[in-house]
C-alpha positions in Angstrom: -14.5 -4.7 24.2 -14.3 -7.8 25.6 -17.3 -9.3 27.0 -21.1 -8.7 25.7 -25.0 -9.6 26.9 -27.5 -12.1 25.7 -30.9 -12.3 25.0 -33.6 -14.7 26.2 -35.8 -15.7 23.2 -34.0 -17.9 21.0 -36.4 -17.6 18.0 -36.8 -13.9 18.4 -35.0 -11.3 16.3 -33.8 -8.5 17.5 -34.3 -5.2 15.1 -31.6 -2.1 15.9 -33.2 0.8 16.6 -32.5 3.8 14.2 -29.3 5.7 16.2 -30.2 8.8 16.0 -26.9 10.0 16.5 -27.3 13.8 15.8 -30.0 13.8 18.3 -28.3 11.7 20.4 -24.8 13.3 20.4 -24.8 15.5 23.4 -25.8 12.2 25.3 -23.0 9.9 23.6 -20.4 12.7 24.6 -21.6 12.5 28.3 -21.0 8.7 27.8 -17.4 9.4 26.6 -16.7 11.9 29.4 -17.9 10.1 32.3 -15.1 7.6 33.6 -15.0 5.1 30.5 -15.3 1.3 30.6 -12.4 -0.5 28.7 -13.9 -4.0 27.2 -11.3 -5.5 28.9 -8.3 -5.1 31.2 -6.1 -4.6 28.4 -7.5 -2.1 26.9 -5.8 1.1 26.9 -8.3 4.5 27.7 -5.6 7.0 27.6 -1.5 6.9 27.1 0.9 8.1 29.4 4.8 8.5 29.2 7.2 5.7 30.3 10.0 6.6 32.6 10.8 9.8 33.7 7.8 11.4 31.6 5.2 8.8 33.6 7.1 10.1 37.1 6.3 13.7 35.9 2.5 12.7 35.2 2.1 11.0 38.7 3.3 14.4 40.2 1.3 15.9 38.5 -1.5 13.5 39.7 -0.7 13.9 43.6 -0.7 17.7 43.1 -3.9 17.7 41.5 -5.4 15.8 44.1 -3.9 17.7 47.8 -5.4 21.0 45.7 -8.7 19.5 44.8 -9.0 17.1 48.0 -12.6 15.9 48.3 -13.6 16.9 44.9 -14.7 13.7 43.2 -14.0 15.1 39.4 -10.4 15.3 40.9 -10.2 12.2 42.2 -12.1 10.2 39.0 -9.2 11.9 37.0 -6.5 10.8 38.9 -8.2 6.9 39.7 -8.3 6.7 35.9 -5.0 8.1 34.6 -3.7 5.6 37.4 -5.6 3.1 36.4 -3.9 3.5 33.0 -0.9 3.1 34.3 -1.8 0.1 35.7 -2.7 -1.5 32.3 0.3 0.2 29.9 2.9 -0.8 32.2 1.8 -3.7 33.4 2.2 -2.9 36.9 -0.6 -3.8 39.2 1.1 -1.5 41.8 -0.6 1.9 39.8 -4.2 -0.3 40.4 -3.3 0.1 44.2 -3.2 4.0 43.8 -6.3 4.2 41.4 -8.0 3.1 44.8 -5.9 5.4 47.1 -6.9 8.2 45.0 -10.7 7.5 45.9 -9.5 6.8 49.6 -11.5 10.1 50.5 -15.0 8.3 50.5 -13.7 5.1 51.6 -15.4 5.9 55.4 -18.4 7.6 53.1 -21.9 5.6 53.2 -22.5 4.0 49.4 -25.9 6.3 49.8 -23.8 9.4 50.1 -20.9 8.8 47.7 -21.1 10.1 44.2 -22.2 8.0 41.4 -19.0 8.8 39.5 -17.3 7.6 42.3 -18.8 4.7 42.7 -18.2 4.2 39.1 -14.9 4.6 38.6 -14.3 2.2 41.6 -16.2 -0.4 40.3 -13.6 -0.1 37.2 -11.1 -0.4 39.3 -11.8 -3.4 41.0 -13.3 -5.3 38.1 -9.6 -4.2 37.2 -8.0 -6.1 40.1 -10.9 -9.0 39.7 -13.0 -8.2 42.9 -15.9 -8.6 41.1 -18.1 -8.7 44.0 -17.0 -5.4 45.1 -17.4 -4.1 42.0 -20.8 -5.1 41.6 -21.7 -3.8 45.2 -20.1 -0.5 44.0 -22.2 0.0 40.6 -25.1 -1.2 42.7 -25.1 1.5 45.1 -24.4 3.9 42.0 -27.3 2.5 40.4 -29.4 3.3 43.2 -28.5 7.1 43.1 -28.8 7.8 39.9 -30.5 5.0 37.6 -30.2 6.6 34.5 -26.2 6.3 34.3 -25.4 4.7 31.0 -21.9 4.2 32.1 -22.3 2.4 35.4 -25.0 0.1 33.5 -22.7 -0.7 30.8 -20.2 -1.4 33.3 -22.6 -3.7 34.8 -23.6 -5.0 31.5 -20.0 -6.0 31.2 -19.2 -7.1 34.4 -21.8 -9.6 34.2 -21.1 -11.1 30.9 -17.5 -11.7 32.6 -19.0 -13.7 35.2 -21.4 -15.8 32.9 -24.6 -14.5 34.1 -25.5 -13.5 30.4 -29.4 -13.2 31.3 -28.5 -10.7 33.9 -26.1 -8.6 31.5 -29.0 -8.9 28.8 -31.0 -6.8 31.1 -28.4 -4.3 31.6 -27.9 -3.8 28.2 -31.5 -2.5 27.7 -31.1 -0.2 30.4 -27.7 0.9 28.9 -29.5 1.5 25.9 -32.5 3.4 27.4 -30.0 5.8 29.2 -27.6 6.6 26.5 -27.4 6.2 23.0 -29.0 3.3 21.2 -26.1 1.8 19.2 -24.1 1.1 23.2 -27.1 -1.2 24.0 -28.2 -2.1 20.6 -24.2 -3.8 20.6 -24.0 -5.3 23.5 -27.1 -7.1 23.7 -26.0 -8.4 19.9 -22.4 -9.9 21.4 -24.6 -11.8 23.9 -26.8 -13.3 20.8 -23.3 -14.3 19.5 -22.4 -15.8 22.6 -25.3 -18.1 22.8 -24.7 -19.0 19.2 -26.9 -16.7 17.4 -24.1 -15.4 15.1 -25.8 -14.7 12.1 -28.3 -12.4 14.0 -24.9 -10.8 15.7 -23.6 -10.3 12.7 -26.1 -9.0 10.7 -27.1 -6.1 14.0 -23.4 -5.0 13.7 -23.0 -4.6 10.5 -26.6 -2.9 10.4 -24.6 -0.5 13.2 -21.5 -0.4 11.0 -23.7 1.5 8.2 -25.6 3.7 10.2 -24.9 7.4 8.3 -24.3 9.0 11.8 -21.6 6.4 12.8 -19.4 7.6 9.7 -18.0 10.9 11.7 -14.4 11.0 12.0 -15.4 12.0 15.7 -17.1 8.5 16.0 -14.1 6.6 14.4 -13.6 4.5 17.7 -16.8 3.7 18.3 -16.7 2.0 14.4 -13.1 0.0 15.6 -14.8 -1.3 18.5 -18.0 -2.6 16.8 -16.0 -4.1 13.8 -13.7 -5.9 17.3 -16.8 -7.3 18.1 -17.8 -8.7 14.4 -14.5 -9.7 13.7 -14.9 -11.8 17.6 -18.6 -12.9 16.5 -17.0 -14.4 13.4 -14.2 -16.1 15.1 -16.5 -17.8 17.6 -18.9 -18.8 14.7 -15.6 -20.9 13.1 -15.2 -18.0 10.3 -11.3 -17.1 10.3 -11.5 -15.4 6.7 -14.6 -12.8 7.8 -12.9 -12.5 11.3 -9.3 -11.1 9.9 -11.5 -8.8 7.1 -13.5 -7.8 10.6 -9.9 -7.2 12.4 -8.4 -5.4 9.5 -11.0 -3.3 9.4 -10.6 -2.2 12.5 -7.1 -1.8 12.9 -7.5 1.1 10.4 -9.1 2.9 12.2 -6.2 3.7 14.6 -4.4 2.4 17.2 -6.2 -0.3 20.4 -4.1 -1.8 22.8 -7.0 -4.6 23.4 -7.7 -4.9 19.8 -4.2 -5.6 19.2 -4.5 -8.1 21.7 -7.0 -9.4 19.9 -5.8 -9.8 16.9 -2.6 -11.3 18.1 -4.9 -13.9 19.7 -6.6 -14.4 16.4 -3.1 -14.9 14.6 -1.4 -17.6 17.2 -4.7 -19.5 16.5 -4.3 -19.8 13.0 -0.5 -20.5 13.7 0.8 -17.1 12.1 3.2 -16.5 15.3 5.7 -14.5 13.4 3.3 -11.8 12.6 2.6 -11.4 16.2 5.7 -9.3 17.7 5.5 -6.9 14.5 1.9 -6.3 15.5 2.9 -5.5 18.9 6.5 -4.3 18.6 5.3 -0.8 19.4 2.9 -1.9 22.9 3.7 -0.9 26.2 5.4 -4.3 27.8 2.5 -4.9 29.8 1.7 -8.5 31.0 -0.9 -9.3 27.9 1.8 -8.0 25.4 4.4 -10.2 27.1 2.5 -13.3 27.5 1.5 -13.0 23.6 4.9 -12.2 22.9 6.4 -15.2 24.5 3.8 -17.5 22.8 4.8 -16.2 20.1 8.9 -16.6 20.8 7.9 -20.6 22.0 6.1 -21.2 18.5 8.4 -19.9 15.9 12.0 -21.1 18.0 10.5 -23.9 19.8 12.0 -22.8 23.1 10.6 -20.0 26.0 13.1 -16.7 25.1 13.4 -13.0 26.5 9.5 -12.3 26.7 8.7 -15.2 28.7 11.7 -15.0 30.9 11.0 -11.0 31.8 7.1 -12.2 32.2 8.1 -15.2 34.7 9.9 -12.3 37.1 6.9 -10.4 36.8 5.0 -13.5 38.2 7.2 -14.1 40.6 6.8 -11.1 41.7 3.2 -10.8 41.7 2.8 -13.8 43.8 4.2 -12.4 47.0 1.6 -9.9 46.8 -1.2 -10.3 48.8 -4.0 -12.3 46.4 -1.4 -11.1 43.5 -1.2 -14.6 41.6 -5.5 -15.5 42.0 -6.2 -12.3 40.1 -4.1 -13.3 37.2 -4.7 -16.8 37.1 -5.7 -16.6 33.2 -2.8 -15.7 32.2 -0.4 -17.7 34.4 -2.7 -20.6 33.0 -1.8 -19.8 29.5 1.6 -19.4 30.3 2.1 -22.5 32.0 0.1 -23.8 29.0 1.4 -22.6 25.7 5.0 -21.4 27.1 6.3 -23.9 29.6 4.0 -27.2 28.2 3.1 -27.9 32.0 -0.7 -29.1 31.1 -1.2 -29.8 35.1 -0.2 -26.7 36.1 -2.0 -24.7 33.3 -5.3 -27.2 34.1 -4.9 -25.8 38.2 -4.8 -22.5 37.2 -7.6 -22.7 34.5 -9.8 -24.1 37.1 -8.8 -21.3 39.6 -9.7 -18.6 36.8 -12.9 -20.2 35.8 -13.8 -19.8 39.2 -13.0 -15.6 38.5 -14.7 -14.8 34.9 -16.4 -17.4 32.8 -15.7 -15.5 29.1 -15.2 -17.2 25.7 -11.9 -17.3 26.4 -11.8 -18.5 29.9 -13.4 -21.7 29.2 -11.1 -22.1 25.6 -8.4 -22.1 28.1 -10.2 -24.9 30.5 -11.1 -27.2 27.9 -7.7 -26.8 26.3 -5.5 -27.7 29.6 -8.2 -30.6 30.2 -7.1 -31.7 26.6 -3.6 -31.4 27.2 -3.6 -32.9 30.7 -5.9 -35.5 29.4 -8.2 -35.6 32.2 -11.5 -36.5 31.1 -13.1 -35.3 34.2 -11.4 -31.6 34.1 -13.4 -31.9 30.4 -16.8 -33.0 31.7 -16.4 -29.8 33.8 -15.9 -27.6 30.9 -19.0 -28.8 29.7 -21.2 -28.6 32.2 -19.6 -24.8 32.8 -20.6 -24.1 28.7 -23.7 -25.5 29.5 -24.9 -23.4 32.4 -24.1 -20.5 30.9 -25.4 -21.0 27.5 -22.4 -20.5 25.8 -21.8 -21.4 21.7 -18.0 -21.4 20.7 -17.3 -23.3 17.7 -13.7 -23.2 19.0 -14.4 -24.7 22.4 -17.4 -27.0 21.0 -14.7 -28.7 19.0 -12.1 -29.5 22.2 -15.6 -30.7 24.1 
């Protein structure tokens, strides 16, 4: 849910299209069932067992694929439940084997590999933040079959990540034209709020929000992930009452590891750390849980405890991994920021990340180490950064 396109015209206003949904169903499953793209990389597609129940599941997974070698449904399956595991347990390791279980078309020309493959890599290493190669990959998808709502959400995604939000609005459209209306109706209304047009955001969501065809049980999650994105719209327009109504609205409508994330962001903003390890007592320790968790312990006892200790191994860890510590710059940054209180560090790292994705909450970062490290220059940077993309945070505009 994380990430959304923009529009060009700033005067014009954008009318949703009626959904359709009953029409449109049998296309919006296809959407569901092709390999899905989480907002963000922590959000969590599909739940496997911990421990001995997660060994039994990766057997299961290796099995699967020495029966089924060279069949790309196989291998999409296996990539994805991997890829899973990979996000739920925190463990970048389970990214590796997402890969290795598309290893079969890795000597394959782009023009002969299937779209779905192509697909589902791209996932994986927007995933592991090779964005270029996952933009290469969805390219080459594109290419063979242009009508792919899921690679061209992907893309729309992928691009808003990297601050090319004219790019991603175009994406959108075509997301929209290949699948159902309310995917590209949405995501071309989180760019609006990106570029500052939150009262045309909000008012297309919530337009989406009523839609009679949306009210299925069956479409419950699509609902959660369009109120995350009002509840975001509102926090970025400097509307903390509408964005916890937004959040609590969604939370009801079961359980989201990335809008949990979310809203645990949300609540360490408006200094309400205590709520946060309730909200996430029953998460997967992944990294994102940890790193809010540790905020969390450094607010309310004033000192780093178990969460940020356990996350500092995992860093450690990471880092003699080949490129291990430059994909996770964001959250090392925040670490080093809100955890250990070493502004210089955090400021290095926010620099390094900015250089990776160029979200909302990339740049909040930058322009908060800048503040912290007082370094006026590191500041002019986030500005000129806001600038070229065209982005409209009340949250950052107030640090720049």
């Amino acid at each position: 849910m994380s990430g959304g396109p923009p529009r060009h015209r700033r005067g014009a206003h954008w009318h949703p299209l009626a959904l359709g949904l009953a029409v449109a169903g049998s296309a919006l499953a296809t959407v569901h069932a092709a390999p899905r793209l989480p907002a963000s990389d922590d959000q969590v597609v599909e739940t496997l067992p911990g421990g001995p129940g997660a060994a039994k599941a990766k057997r299961r997974l290796r099995a699967s694929l020495q029966e089924r070698a060279g069949d790309p449904a196989a291998a999409v399956e296996a990539a994805q439940a991997y890829l899973t595991l990979a996000r739920t347990q925190g463990d970048a390791r389970y990214a590796g084997q997402a890969l290795a279980a598309l290893r079969a078309w890795d000597a394959v020309p782009a023009a002969q590999t299937p779209p779905e493959v192509l697909v589902m890599r791209a996932t994986v290493q927007q995933f592991v933040h090779d964005f270029d190669g996952a933009e290469a990959s969805l390219k080459a998808a594109l290419a063979r079959r242009p009508a792919d709502a899921q690679a061209w959400l992907t893309q729309a995604t992928l691009l808003r990540v990297r601050g090319r939000l004219a790019e991603s609005d175009a994406a959108c459209r075509a997301t929209g034209r290949a699948g159902p209306a309310v995917y590209g109706i949405a995501c071309l209304a989180e760019n609006a709020a990106l570029r500052g047009r939150h009262d045309e955001a909000r008012a297309t969501l919530r337009t989406l929000l009523r839609d009679a065809p949306l009210q299925a049980d069956s479409l419950a999650s699509v609902r959660q992930w369009l109120w995350t994105t009002l509840a975001e719209v509102e926090e970025r327009a400097a509307r903390p009452a509408a964005a916890e109504a937004a959040y609590r609205e969604a939370l009801l409508l079961g359980r989201d590891g990335y809008l949990r994330l979310a809203y645990a962001d949300f609540l360490l903003q408006q200094d309400r750390a205590s709520e946060v390890p309730p909200l996430l007592s029953a998460e997967p320790r992944s990294d994102p849980v940890l790193l809010r968790l540790a905020i969390a312990e450094r607010r309310t006892s004033g000192r780093p405890g178990e969460a940020a200790e356990e996350l500092a191994d995992r860093f450690a860890a990471e880092a003699l991994r080949p490129a291990g510590a430059a994909g996770h710059a964001r959250e090392q940054a925040l670490f080093a920021l809100d955890v250990q209180g070493n502004a210089k560090q955090a400021l290095a790292l926010a620099r390094r990340n900015i250089g990776l994705q160029r979200e909302p909450t990339d740049l909040l970062l930058l322009a908060r180490a800048a503040r912290a490290a007082k370094d006026p220059a590191a500041l002019a940077e986030a500005r000129r950064v806001r600038d070229e993309i065209g982005l409209r945070d009340a949250r950052i505009d107030a640090l720049l």
